[in-house]
N, C-alpha and C positions, 0 to 999 in steps of 0.2 A: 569679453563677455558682453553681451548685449545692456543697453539701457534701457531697456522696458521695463516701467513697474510692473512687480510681481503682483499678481491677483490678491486679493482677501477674501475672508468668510463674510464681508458686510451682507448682508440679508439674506443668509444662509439659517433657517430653521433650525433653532436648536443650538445656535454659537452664541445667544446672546449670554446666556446666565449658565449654560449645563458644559463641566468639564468634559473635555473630550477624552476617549477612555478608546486607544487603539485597540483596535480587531488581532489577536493572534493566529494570522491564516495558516504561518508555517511553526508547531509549536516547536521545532527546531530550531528555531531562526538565531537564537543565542548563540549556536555554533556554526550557523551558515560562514561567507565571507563573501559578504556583495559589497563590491564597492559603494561609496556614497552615491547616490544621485542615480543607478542603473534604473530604478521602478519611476524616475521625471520622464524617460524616453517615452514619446508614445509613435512612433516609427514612422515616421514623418519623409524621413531618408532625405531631408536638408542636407545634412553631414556626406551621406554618398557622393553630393551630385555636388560640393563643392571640394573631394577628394579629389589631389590632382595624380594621385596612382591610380586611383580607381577609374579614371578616366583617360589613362592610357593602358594599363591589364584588364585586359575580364577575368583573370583568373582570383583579381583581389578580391575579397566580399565587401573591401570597405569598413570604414568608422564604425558604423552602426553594429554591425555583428563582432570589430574586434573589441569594441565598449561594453555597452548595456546587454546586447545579445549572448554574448561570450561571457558574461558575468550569471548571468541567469540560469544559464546553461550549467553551470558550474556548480550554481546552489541547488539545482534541480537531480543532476543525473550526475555530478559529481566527475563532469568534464574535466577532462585533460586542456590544457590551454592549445590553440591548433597553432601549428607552427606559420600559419599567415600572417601573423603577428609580425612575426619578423621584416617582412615588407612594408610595412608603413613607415615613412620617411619621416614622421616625427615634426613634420611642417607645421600644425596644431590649428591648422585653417577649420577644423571640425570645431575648435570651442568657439571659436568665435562665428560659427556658422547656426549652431547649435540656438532654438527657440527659446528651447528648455533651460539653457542653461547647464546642463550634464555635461561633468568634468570629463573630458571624451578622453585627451589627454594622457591627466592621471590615469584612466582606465587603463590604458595603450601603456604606460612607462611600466605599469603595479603587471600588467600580464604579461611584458617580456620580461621584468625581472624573474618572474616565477618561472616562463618556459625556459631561462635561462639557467635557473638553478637547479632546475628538476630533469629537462629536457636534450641539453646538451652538453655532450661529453667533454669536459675540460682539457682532453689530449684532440678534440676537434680541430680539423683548418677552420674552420670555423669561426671556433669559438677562441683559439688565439688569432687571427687576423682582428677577428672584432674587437677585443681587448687591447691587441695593439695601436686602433685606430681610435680608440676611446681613451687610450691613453698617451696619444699625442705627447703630452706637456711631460713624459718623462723620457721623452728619447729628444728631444729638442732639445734640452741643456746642451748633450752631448753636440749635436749638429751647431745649434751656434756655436760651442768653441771654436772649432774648425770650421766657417762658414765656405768658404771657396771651394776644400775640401769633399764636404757635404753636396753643397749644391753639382760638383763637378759627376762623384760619383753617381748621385742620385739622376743624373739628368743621362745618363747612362742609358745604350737601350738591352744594354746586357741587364742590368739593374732593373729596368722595368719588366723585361722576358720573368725573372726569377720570383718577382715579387707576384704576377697573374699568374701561372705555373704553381709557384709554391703557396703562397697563402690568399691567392684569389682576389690581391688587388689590379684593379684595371691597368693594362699595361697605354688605354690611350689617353691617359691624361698626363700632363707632367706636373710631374710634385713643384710644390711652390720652395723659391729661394727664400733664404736663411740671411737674414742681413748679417754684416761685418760686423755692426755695433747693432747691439740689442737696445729697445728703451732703457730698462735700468742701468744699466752701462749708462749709456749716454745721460741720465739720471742722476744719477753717482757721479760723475766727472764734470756734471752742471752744479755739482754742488747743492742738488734740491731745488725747492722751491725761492723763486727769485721776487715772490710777495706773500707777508706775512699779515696777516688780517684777524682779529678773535673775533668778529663777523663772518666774515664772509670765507666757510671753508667746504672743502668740498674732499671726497677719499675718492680718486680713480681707482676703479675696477676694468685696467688694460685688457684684461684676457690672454691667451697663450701667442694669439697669433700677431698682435699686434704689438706686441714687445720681441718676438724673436724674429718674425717675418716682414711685419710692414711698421717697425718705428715709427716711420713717416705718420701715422693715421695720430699715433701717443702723441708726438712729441706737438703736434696744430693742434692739439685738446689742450695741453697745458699753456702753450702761448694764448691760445684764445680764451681760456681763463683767466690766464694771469690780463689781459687786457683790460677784462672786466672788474680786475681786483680783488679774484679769489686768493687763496694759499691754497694751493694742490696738494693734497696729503697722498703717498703713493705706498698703503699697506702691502703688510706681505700675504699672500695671496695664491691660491691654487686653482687647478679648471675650474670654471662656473659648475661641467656636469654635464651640461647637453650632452655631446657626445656618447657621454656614460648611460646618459636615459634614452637616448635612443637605439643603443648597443643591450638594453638589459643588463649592465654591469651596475647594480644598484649599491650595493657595497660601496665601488669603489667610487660613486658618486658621492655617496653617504661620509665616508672620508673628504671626498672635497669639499662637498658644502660644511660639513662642521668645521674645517679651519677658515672656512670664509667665514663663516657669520662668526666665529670669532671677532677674527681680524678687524672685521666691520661693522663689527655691535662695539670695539673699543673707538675705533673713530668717530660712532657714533658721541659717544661719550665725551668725545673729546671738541664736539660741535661741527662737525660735519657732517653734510648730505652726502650720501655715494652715485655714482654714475658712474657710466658706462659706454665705450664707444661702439660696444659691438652689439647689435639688438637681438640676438638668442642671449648674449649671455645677459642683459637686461630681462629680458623673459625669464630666464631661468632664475635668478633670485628674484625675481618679481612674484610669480606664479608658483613655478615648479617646487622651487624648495619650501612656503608652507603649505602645498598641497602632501607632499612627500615624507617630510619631517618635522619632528617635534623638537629643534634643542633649544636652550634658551636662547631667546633675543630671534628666532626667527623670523617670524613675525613684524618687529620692529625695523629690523634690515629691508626684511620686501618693501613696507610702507615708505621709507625712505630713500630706495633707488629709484633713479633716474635713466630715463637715455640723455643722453650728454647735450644730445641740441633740444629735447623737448626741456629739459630744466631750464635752459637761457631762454627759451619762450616765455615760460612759464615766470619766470624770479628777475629777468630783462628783458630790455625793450631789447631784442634780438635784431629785430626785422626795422627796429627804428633806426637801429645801428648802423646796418647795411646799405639802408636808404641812403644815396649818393655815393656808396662807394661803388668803384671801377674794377676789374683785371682785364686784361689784354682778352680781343675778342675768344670766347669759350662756347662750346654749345656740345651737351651731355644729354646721354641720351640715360634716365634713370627708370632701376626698377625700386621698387620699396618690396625689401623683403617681406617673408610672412612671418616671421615675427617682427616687423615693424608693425604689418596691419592689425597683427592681434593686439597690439598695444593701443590701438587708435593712433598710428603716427604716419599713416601712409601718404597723407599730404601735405605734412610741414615743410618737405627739403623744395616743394614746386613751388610754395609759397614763399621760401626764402629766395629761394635763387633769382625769382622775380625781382628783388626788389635791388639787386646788383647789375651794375651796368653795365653792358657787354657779355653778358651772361644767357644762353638761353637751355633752359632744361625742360625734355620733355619726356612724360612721361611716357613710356611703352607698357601701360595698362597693371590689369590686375595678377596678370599670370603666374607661377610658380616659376622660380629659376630652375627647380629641379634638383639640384644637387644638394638640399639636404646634407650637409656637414656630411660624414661619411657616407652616404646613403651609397653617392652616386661614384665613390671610389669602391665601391664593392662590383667587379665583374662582374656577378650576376643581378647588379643593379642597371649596368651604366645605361642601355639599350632602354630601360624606362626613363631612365635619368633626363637623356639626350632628348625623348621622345615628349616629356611635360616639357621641357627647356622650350620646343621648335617655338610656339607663340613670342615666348619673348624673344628670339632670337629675329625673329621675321620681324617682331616688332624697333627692336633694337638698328636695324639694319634699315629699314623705314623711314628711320626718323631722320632728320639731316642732322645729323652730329656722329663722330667716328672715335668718340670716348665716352664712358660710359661710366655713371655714377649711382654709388650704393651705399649704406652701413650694413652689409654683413660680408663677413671674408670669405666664407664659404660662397654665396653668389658671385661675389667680383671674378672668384676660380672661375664657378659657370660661364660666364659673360663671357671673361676673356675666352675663354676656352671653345666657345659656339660663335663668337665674332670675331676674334684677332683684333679686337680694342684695346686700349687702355682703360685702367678700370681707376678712381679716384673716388675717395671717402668723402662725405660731405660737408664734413670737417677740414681737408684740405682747401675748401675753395672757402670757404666761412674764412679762415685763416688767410688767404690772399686776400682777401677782401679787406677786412679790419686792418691787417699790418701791413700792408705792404707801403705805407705811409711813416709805422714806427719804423722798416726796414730803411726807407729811405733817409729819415731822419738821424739813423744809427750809421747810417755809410758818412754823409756829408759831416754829423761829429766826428766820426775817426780819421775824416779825411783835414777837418780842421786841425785836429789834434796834430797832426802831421807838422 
Protein backbone atom coordinates (compact mmCIF):
# COMPACT_ATOMS: atom_id res chain seq x y z
CA UNK A 1 0.00 0.00 0.00
CA UNK A 2 1.30 3.20 -0.63
CA UNK A 3 2.88 5.76 2.14
CA UNK A 4 1.33 8.92 1.14
CA UNK A 5 -0.56 10.78 3.60
CA UNK A 6 -4.11 10.59 3.11
CA UNK A 7 -5.75 14.14 2.36
CA UNK A 8 -7.83 15.94 5.21
CA UNK A 9 -10.82 18.31 5.38
CA UNK A 10 -8.23 21.13 6.81
CA UNK A 11 -9.85 24.29 5.20
CA UNK A 12 -12.60 22.69 3.84
CA UNK A 13 -15.89 24.99 4.48
CA UNK A 14 -18.15 23.73 6.70
CA UNK A 15 -15.80 20.89 8.63
CA UNK A 16 -14.90 23.19 11.26
CA UNK A 17 -17.83 22.93 13.82
CA UNK A 18 -21.10 21.37 11.47
CA UNK A 19 -21.34 17.37 11.56
CA UNK A 20 -21.21 15.80 8.57
CA UNK A 21 -24.52 14.27 7.63
CA UNK A 22 -23.95 11.74 4.29
CA UNK A 23 -26.06 12.19 1.16
CA UNK A 24 -28.46 8.97 0.52
CA UNK A 25 -27.84 8.82 -3.29
CA UNK A 26 -28.79 5.09 -3.46
CA UNK A 27 -31.86 4.71 -0.98
CA UNK A 28 -31.13 1.03 -1.57
CA UNK A 29 -27.76 1.01 -0.67
CA UNK A 30 -28.56 -0.94 2.81
CA UNK A 31 -28.86 -3.96 0.59
CA UNK A 32 -26.50 -3.02 -2.13
CA UNK A 33 -23.02 -5.17 -1.90
CA UNK A 34 -20.04 -3.03 -2.93
CA UNK A 35 -17.18 -3.79 -1.79
CA UNK A 36 -15.10 -1.49 0.65
CA UNK A 37 -13.21 1.14 -1.21
CA UNK A 38 -15.04 0.61 -5.11
CA UNK A 39 -16.46 4.57 -5.00
CA UNK A 40 -11.92 5.72 -3.94
CA UNK A 41 -11.24 4.47 -7.72
CA UNK A 42 -11.37 7.47 -9.80
CA UNK A 43 -10.10 5.56 -13.08
CA UNK A 44 -6.88 6.49 -13.39
CA UNK A 45 -6.08 2.86 -14.95
CA UNK A 46 -2.48 2.87 -12.76
CA UNK A 47 -3.62 -0.72 -11.79
CA UNK A 48 -4.04 -1.68 -15.91
CA UNK A 49 -0.78 -0.55 -16.97
CA UNK A 50 1.00 -2.23 -14.09
CA UNK A 51 -1.16 -5.49 -14.76
CA UNK A 52 1.25 -8.04 -16.09
CA UNK A 53 -1.74 -10.13 -17.79
CA UNK A 54 -3.18 -7.27 -19.01
CA UNK A 55 -0.09 -6.53 -20.84
CA UNK A 56 0.37 -9.58 -22.56
CA UNK A 57 -3.98 -10.41 -23.39
CA UNK A 58 -5.91 -7.75 -24.90
CA UNK A 59 -8.68 -9.82 -24.31
CA UNK A 60 -8.16 -9.20 -20.32
CA UNK A 61 -9.97 -5.80 -19.24
CA UNK A 62 -7.77 -5.66 -16.39
CA UNK A 63 -7.73 -4.67 -12.49
CA UNK A 64 -9.75 -1.72 -12.72
CA UNK A 65 -13.05 -3.38 -14.40
CA UNK A 66 -12.37 -6.75 -12.42
CA UNK A 67 -12.34 -4.30 -8.82
CA UNK A 68 -14.29 -1.10 -8.56
CA UNK A 69 -15.89 -1.39 -12.21
CA UNK A 70 -17.36 -5.00 -11.66
CA UNK A 71 -18.51 -3.90 -8.35
CA UNK A 72 -20.48 -1.04 -9.43
CA UNK A 73 -21.83 -2.76 -12.13
CA UNK A 74 -23.10 -5.19 -9.75
CA UNK A 75 -24.87 -2.53 -7.35
CA UNK A 76 -26.35 -0.89 -10.45
CA UNK A 77 -27.92 -3.51 -12.91
CA UNK A 78 -27.39 -6.25 -10.65
CA UNK A 79 -24.49 -7.96 -12.75
CA UNK A 80 -23.51 -11.29 -13.03
CA UNK A 81 -19.70 -11.51 -12.09
CA UNK A 82 -18.00 -11.96 -15.79
CA UNK A 83 -15.97 -14.96 -15.91
CA UNK A 84 -12.64 -12.76 -16.73
CA UNK A 85 -12.11 -12.80 -13.44
CA UNK A 86 -10.90 -16.05 -13.62
CA UNK A 87 -7.67 -14.79 -15.54
CA UNK A 88 -6.07 -12.75 -13.10
CA UNK A 89 -3.11 -14.42 -11.71
CA UNK A 90 -3.56 -13.01 -8.27
CA UNK A 91 -0.05 -11.26 -8.43
CA UNK A 92 -1.63 -8.28 -6.40
CA UNK A 93 0.77 -5.75 -8.17
CA UNK A 94 -2.54 -3.66 -8.57
CA UNK A 95 -2.77 -2.75 -4.61
CA UNK A 96 0.22 -1.74 -4.44
CA UNK A 97 -0.03 0.20 -7.74
CA UNK A 98 -3.05 1.63 -6.75
CA UNK A 99 -2.98 5.82 -5.69
CA UNK A 100 -6.17 5.36 -4.17
CA UNK A 101 -5.38 2.91 -1.96
CA UNK A 102 -8.52 0.47 -3.15
CA UNK A 103 -8.26 -2.92 -1.95
CA UNK A 104 -8.16 -4.18 -5.76
CA UNK A 105 -7.34 -7.47 -4.36
CA UNK A 106 -9.80 -8.26 -2.07
CA UNK A 107 -12.23 -7.03 -4.86
CA UNK A 108 -10.54 -9.90 -7.35
CA UNK A 109 -10.49 -12.79 -4.24
CA UNK A 110 -14.52 -11.61 -2.99
CA UNK A 111 -15.66 -11.82 -7.05
CA UNK A 112 -14.13 -15.15 -7.96
CA UNK A 113 -15.38 -16.69 -4.94
CA UNK A 114 -18.89 -15.64 -5.87
CA UNK A 115 -18.40 -16.61 -9.90
CA UNK A 116 -17.20 -19.65 -8.30
CA UNK A 117 -20.08 -20.37 -6.18
CA UNK A 118 -22.79 -19.20 -8.51
CA UNK A 119 -21.05 -19.72 -11.84
CA UNK A 120 -19.39 -22.86 -12.09
CA UNK A 121 -20.70 -26.36 -12.12
CA UNK A 122 -19.04 -28.36 -9.42
CA UNK A 123 -18.98 -31.67 -11.80
CA UNK A 124 -16.69 -28.88 -14.03
CA UNK A 125 -12.98 -29.94 -15.47
CA UNK A 126 -12.80 -26.96 -14.33
CA UNK A 127 -13.73 -26.50 -11.43
CA UNK A 128 -12.09 -29.87 -10.03
CA UNK A 129 -8.60 -29.17 -11.72
CA UNK A 130 -8.81 -25.97 -9.78
CA UNK A 131 -9.68 -27.34 -6.47
CA UNK A 132 -7.26 -29.89 -6.89
CA UNK A 133 -4.53 -27.39 -7.52
CA UNK A 134 -5.62 -25.19 -4.54
CA UNK A 135 -5.45 -28.04 -2.65
CA UNK A 136 -2.18 -29.13 -3.08
CA UNK A 137 -1.34 -29.74 0.77
CA UNK A 138 -3.75 -32.72 0.70
CA UNK A 139 -2.55 -34.99 -1.94
CA UNK A 140 1.23 -34.12 -0.81
CA UNK A 141 1.00 -36.26 2.40
CA UNK A 142 0.31 -38.99 0.27
CA UNK A 143 3.32 -38.12 -2.41
CA UNK A 144 5.95 -37.61 0.34
CA UNK A 145 5.27 -41.01 1.85
CA UNK A 146 6.39 -42.45 -1.22
CA UNK A 147 8.70 -39.82 -2.59
CA UNK A 148 10.69 -41.80 -5.31
CA UNK A 149 7.58 -43.38 -6.16
CA UNK A 150 5.75 -40.10 -6.63
CA UNK A 151 8.24 -38.19 -8.20
CA UNK A 152 9.06 -41.34 -10.73
CA UNK A 153 5.39 -41.60 -11.70
CA UNK A 154 4.65 -37.99 -11.93
CA UNK A 155 7.62 -37.20 -14.03
CA UNK A 156 6.04 -39.66 -16.46
CA UNK A 157 5.07 -38.30 -19.95
CA UNK A 158 2.24 -40.64 -19.93
CA UNK A 159 1.21 -38.83 -16.57
CA UNK A 160 1.57 -35.51 -17.98
CA UNK A 161 -0.37 -36.45 -21.52
CA UNK A 162 -3.50 -37.54 -18.99
CA UNK A 163 -3.21 -34.69 -16.60
CA UNK A 164 -3.60 -31.69 -20.00
CA UNK A 165 -6.14 -34.16 -21.71
CA UNK A 166 -8.04 -34.85 -18.63
CA UNK A 167 -8.17 -32.06 -16.24
CA UNK A 168 -6.25 -29.29 -18.25
CA UNK A 169 -3.05 -29.16 -16.46
CA UNK A 170 -0.16 -28.17 -18.74
CA UNK A 171 1.51 -31.08 -19.75
CA UNK A 172 4.98 -28.59 -20.44
CA UNK A 173 5.96 -28.16 -17.09
CA UNK A 174 7.34 -30.69 -14.86
CA UNK A 175 5.96 -31.18 -11.49
CA UNK A 176 8.33 -30.49 -8.82
CA UNK A 177 9.96 -33.41 -6.58
CA UNK A 178 8.86 -34.57 -3.30
CA UNK A 179 11.88 -34.78 -1.01
CA UNK A 180 12.61 -38.22 0.90
CA UNK A 181 12.49 -36.53 4.19
CA UNK A 182 10.04 -33.78 4.77
CA UNK A 183 11.01 -30.85 7.19
CA UNK A 184 8.97 -32.10 10.02
CA UNK A 185 10.35 -35.36 9.76
CA UNK A 186 13.59 -34.12 9.86
CA UNK A 187 12.07 -31.84 12.78
CA UNK A 188 10.92 -34.66 14.69
CA UNK A 189 14.11 -36.71 14.51
CA UNK A 190 16.10 -33.40 15.33
CA UNK A 191 14.42 -33.66 18.40
CA UNK A 192 13.09 -29.86 18.03
CA UNK A 193 14.36 -26.91 18.75
CA UNK A 194 18.26 -27.07 19.76
CA UNK A 195 17.82 -23.36 21.60
CA UNK A 196 15.61 -22.52 24.29
CA UNK A 197 15.16 -18.66 24.94
CA UNK A 198 11.70 -16.97 27.06
CA UNK A 199 13.08 -14.05 24.89
CA UNK A 200 13.78 -14.54 21.89
CA UNK A 201 11.04 -16.80 20.17
CA UNK A 202 9.73 -16.89 17.00
CA UNK A 203 6.58 -19.68 15.30
CA UNK A 204 7.78 -20.81 11.69
CA UNK A 205 5.03 -20.54 9.28
CA UNK A 206 7.04 -23.30 6.61
CA UNK A 207 4.11 -23.42 4.19
CA UNK A 208 3.38 -26.78 2.07
CA UNK A 209 6.16 -26.60 -0.25
CA UNK A 210 8.97 -26.17 1.70
CA UNK A 211 8.37 -28.97 4.10
CA UNK A 212 7.43 -31.65 1.51
CA UNK A 213 9.46 -30.28 -1.48
CA UNK A 214 12.25 -28.07 -0.66
CA UNK A 215 13.35 -28.88 3.27
CA UNK A 216 16.30 -27.42 2.27
CA UNK A 217 14.79 -23.70 2.32
CA UNK A 218 13.20 -24.95 6.46
CA UNK A 219 15.77 -26.47 7.76
CA UNK A 220 18.71 -22.71 6.89
CA UNK A 221 15.59 -20.75 8.57
CA UNK A 222 15.99 -22.67 11.70
CA UNK A 223 19.83 -22.82 11.75
CA UNK A 224 19.96 -19.24 10.87
CA UNK A 225 17.81 -18.55 13.86
CA UNK A 226 19.13 -20.75 16.10
CA UNK A 227 22.46 -18.65 15.23
CA UNK A 228 20.95 -15.75 16.36
CA UNK A 229 19.49 -17.30 19.64
CA UNK A 230 16.00 -17.69 18.82
CA UNK A 231 13.79 -21.13 19.90
CA UNK A 232 11.91 -22.07 16.75
CA UNK A 233 8.63 -22.93 17.67
CA UNK A 234 7.29 -25.18 14.57
CA UNK A 235 3.12 -25.08 15.11
CA UNK A 236 0.75 -27.11 13.49
CA UNK A 237 -0.36 -25.49 10.57
CA UNK A 238 -2.45 -25.68 7.26
CA UNK A 239 -2.07 -23.90 3.48
CA UNK A 240 -1.68 -20.04 4.01
CA UNK A 241 -4.87 -19.97 1.22
CA UNK A 242 -3.33 -18.30 -1.67
CA UNK A 243 -3.79 -20.82 -3.84
CA UNK A 244 -7.52 -21.10 -2.47
CA UNK A 245 -7.93 -17.09 -3.27
CA UNK A 246 -6.73 -17.26 -6.35
CA UNK A 247 -8.80 -20.52 -7.47
CA UNK A 248 -12.12 -18.89 -5.81
CA UNK A 249 -12.34 -21.82 -3.42
CA UNK A 250 -13.02 -19.40 -0.48
CA UNK A 251 -14.45 -22.01 1.76
CA UNK A 252 -11.75 -24.00 1.73
CA UNK A 253 -9.46 -21.07 2.42
CA UNK A 254 -11.62 -20.06 5.16
CA UNK A 255 -11.02 -23.45 6.79
CA UNK A 256 -7.23 -22.94 6.37
CA UNK A 257 -6.95 -19.68 7.68
CA UNK A 258 -9.09 -20.54 10.82
CA UNK A 259 -6.69 -23.26 11.88
CA UNK A 260 -3.84 -21.05 11.25
CA UNK A 261 -4.69 -18.11 13.33
CA UNK A 262 -5.48 -20.55 15.73
CA UNK A 263 -2.37 -22.17 15.89
CA UNK A 264 -0.67 -18.90 15.74
CA UNK A 265 -2.78 -16.55 17.95
CA UNK A 266 -1.57 -19.58 20.73
CA UNK A 267 2.09 -19.11 19.96
CA UNK A 268 1.44 -15.80 20.11
CA UNK A 269 0.48 -16.20 23.53
CA UNK A 270 3.25 -18.17 24.22
CA UNK A 271 5.87 -15.14 23.21
CA UNK A 272 6.44 -15.60 19.91
CA UNK A 273 6.76 -13.57 16.52
CA UNK A 274 5.63 -15.64 13.48
CA UNK A 275 7.46 -15.67 10.18
CA UNK A 276 7.61 -17.00 7.06
CA UNK A 277 10.05 -18.20 4.38
CA UNK A 278 7.75 -18.01 1.66
CA UNK A 279 6.40 -14.43 0.71
CA UNK A 280 2.76 -15.18 -0.72
CA UNK A 281 2.30 -16.94 2.21
CA UNK A 282 3.72 -13.88 4.30
CA UNK A 283 1.14 -11.83 2.23
CA UNK A 284 -1.49 -13.98 2.89
CA UNK A 285 -1.60 -13.78 6.68
CA UNK A 286 -0.33 -10.37 6.38
CA UNK A 287 -2.97 -8.79 4.15
CA UNK A 288 -5.40 -11.34 2.80
CA UNK A 289 -6.70 -12.97 5.89
CA UNK A 290 -7.94 -9.55 7.79
CA UNK A 291 -9.00 -8.19 4.63
CA UNK A 292 -11.16 -11.62 4.22
CA UNK A 293 -12.03 -12.71 7.77
CA UNK A 294 -13.26 -11.91 10.95
CA UNK A 295 -12.04 -14.85 13.62
CA UNK A 296 -10.71 -13.94 16.65
CA UNK A 297 -7.07 -13.06 16.92
CA UNK A 298 -6.95 -12.26 13.26
CA UNK A 299 -5.79 -9.20 13.32
CA UNK A 300 -3.19 -9.83 15.97
CA UNK A 301 -1.55 -12.66 13.85
CA UNK A 302 -1.29 -10.34 10.62
CA UNK A 303 0.39 -7.43 12.86
CA UNK A 304 2.89 -9.88 14.08
CA UNK A 305 4.03 -11.91 10.92
CA UNK A 306 7.08 -11.57 9.36
CA UNK A 307 9.01 -12.48 6.28
CA UNK A 308 11.89 -14.44 7.80
CA UNK A 309 14.83 -12.15 6.49
CA UNK A 310 12.92 -8.84 6.78
CA UNK A 311 12.42 -9.66 10.83
CA UNK A 312 16.39 -10.24 11.24
CA UNK A 313 16.69 -6.84 9.59
CA UNK A 314 14.52 -5.34 11.40
CA UNK A 315 15.21 -7.18 15.45
CA UNK A 316 19.32 -7.85 14.06
CA UNK A 317 22.11 -6.38 12.82
CA UNK A 318 21.57 -8.96 9.78
CA UNK A 319 23.73 -7.08 7.40
CA UNK A 320 26.26 -6.33 10.34
CA UNK A 321 26.42 -10.06 10.57
CA UNK A 322 27.25 -10.86 7.17
CA UNK A 323 29.76 -8.21 7.00
CA UNK A 324 33.07 -10.22 6.58
CA UNK A 325 31.69 -13.25 5.87
CA UNK A 326 32.69 -15.41 2.80
CA UNK A 327 31.34 -18.51 0.58
CA UNK A 328 33.01 -19.93 -2.24
CA UNK A 329 32.98 -17.69 -5.30
CA UNK A 330 28.73 -17.31 -6.08
CA UNK A 331 27.01 -15.03 -8.44
CA UNK A 332 22.86 -15.11 -8.65
CA UNK A 333 20.97 -13.73 -10.72
CA UNK A 334 17.71 -12.66 -8.43
CA UNK A 335 14.17 -11.85 -9.04
CA UNK A 336 11.99 -10.44 -5.87
CA UNK A 337 8.65 -11.79 -6.23
CA UNK A 338 5.44 -9.74 -6.30
CA UNK A 339 4.59 -10.42 -3.34
CA UNK A 340 7.89 -9.49 -1.98
CA UNK A 341 7.28 -6.12 -3.57
CA UNK A 342 4.00 -5.68 -2.10
CA UNK A 343 5.36 -6.01 1.12
CA UNK A 344 8.13 -3.41 0.49
CA UNK A 345 10.82 -6.19 0.51
CA UNK A 346 12.15 -6.10 -2.99
CA UNK A 347 15.51 -4.72 -2.18
CA UNK A 348 16.66 -6.34 1.10
CA UNK A 349 18.17 -9.79 -0.59
CA UNK A 350 20.57 -7.01 -3.16
CA UNK A 351 21.47 -5.37 0.00
CA UNK A 352 22.28 -8.33 1.89
CA UNK A 353 24.06 -10.21 -0.48
CA UNK A 354 26.36 -7.28 -1.01
CA UNK A 355 27.75 -7.39 2.02
CA UNK A 356 29.04 -11.24 1.76
CA UNK A 357 32.18 -11.89 0.21
CA UNK A 358 32.43 -13.64 -2.92
CA UNK A 359 28.89 -13.17 -3.52
CA UNK A 360 27.43 -11.24 -6.38
CA UNK A 361 23.70 -10.74 -6.95
CA UNK A 362 22.01 -9.18 -9.48
CA UNK A 363 19.03 -8.06 -10.00
CA UNK A 364 17.05 -8.80 -13.24
CA UNK A 365 14.49 -5.91 -12.55
CA UNK A 366 11.01 -5.47 -11.74
CA UNK A 367 9.16 -7.92 -14.09
CA UNK A 368 6.61 -10.61 -13.05
CA UNK A 369 7.87 -14.32 -12.99
CA UNK A 370 4.54 -15.15 -14.51
CA UNK A 371 3.53 -18.29 -12.93
CA UNK A 372 1.39 -17.05 -10.29
CA UNK A 373 1.12 -20.24 -8.06
CA UNK A 374 -1.31 -22.18 -10.20
CA UNK A 375 -2.06 -19.72 -12.60
CA UNK A 376 0.59 -20.73 -15.04
CA UNK A 377 0.07 -24.76 -14.45
CA UNK A 378 -3.39 -24.22 -15.99
CA UNK A 379 -3.18 -24.99 -20.06
CA UNK A 380 -5.03 -22.36 -20.85
CA UNK A 381 -2.80 -20.11 -18.79
CA UNK A 382 0.58 -21.36 -19.58
CA UNK A 383 1.03 -19.32 -23.22
CA UNK A 384 0.28 -16.08 -20.96
CA UNK A 385 2.33 -17.42 -18.23
CA UNK A 386 5.52 -18.00 -20.52
CA UNK A 387 4.72 -14.72 -22.31
CA UNK A 388 4.85 -12.13 -18.76
CA UNK A 389 7.91 -14.58 -17.83
CA UNK A 390 10.06 -13.57 -21.35
CA UNK A 391 11.49 -10.15 -19.53
CA UNK A 392 12.65 -11.93 -16.70
CA UNK A 393 13.84 -14.59 -18.56
CA UNK A 394 16.04 -12.35 -20.96
CA UNK A 395 16.84 -10.66 -18.11
CA UNK A 396 17.97 -13.63 -15.97
CA UNK A 397 19.94 -14.94 -18.87
CA UNK A 398 21.80 -11.45 -19.22
CA UNK A 399 23.05 -11.30 -16.20
CA UNK A 400 26.54 -13.15 -15.69
CA UNK A 401 25.41 -15.65 -13.21
CA UNK A 402 23.77 -19.24 -14.31
CA UNK A 403 21.86 -19.68 -10.67
CA UNK A 404 19.27 -17.95 -9.89
CA UNK A 405 17.80 -16.58 -6.50
CA UNK A 406 14.36 -16.04 -5.05
CA UNK A 407 11.73 -16.37 -1.79
CA UNK A 408 8.82 -17.64 -3.67
CA UNK A 409 8.57 -21.36 -4.69
CA UNK A 410 6.20 -20.87 -7.30
CA UNK A 411 8.89 -18.43 -9.12
CA UNK A 412 11.97 -20.55 -8.60
CA UNK A 413 9.42 -23.38 -10.67
CA UNK A 414 9.33 -20.27 -13.43
CA UNK A 415 13.03 -19.49 -13.30
CA UNK A 416 14.07 -22.79 -13.54
CA UNK A 417 11.74 -23.78 -15.95
CA UNK A 418 12.34 -20.55 -18.67
CA UNK A 419 16.42 -20.89 -17.82
CA UNK A 420 17.60 -24.42 -16.89
CA UNK A 421 19.08 -22.77 -13.61
CA UNK A 422 19.36 -23.68 -10.42
CA UNK A 423 17.10 -21.74 -8.43
CA UNK A 424 18.34 -21.15 -4.32
CA UNK A 425 16.24 -19.42 -1.50
CA UNK A 426 17.85 -16.63 0.03
CA UNK A 427 18.07 -18.14 3.05
CA UNK A 428 20.30 -20.81 1.83
CA UNK A 429 23.22 -18.47 1.07
CA UNK A 430 22.30 -16.29 4.53
CA UNK A 431 23.01 -19.67 5.97
CA UNK A 432 26.52 -20.47 4.18
CA UNK A 433 27.42 -17.34 5.18
CA UNK A 434 26.88 -17.33 9.04
CA UNK A 435 27.74 -21.10 9.56
CA UNK A 436 29.80 -22.27 7.47
CA UNK A 437 32.28 -21.32 10.30
CA UNK A 438 30.00 -23.22 13.12
CA UNK A 439 30.19 -26.08 10.44
CA UNK A 440 33.77 -25.99 10.48
CA UNK A 441 34.21 -25.82 13.91
CA UNK A 442 31.63 -28.79 14.43
CA UNK A 443 33.85 -31.01 11.95
CA UNK A 444 37.44 -30.27 13.64
CA UNK A 445 35.44 -31.21 17.35
CA UNK A 446 34.30 -34.36 16.04
CA UNK A 447 37.35 -34.86 14.40
CA UNK A 448 39.06 -34.26 17.80
CA UNK A 449 36.70 -36.29 19.64
CA UNK A 450 38.06 -39.14 17.44
Amino acid sequence: MSDTERPTDDGVPGTEDDEFEPVQVFPEAAEMDLRPGADDCYKCSTCDTNCPVAEVDDEFPGPKFQGPEQWRLKRQDDHDIDDSVMKCSNCMRCDSACPSEVPLSQMHNTARGEYVEENMSTFSREYLRNRLLANYRRLAPLAATFPRTANFVMGLSATKWIGEKVLGITSEREFPEFATETFREWWTKRGGAHVESDENRIAYFHGCYANYNTPEVAKALVRVYEHFGYEVMVPEQSCSGTPMFANGTLEDARRAAETNVEALAAALEDGADIVASCSSCSMSIRQEYPELFDFEDTAAVAENTWDAVEYLRVHEDLEGELAGTSVDSAAFAYHAPCHSRNQGLDGQTIELMSAIDGVEAHDVGDSCSGISGTYGWKAEHYETSMKIGEEMFEHMESAPAETGLTECPTCSMQMEHGTGYEIKHTLEVIEAALLEGDHDADRRGRQEAR
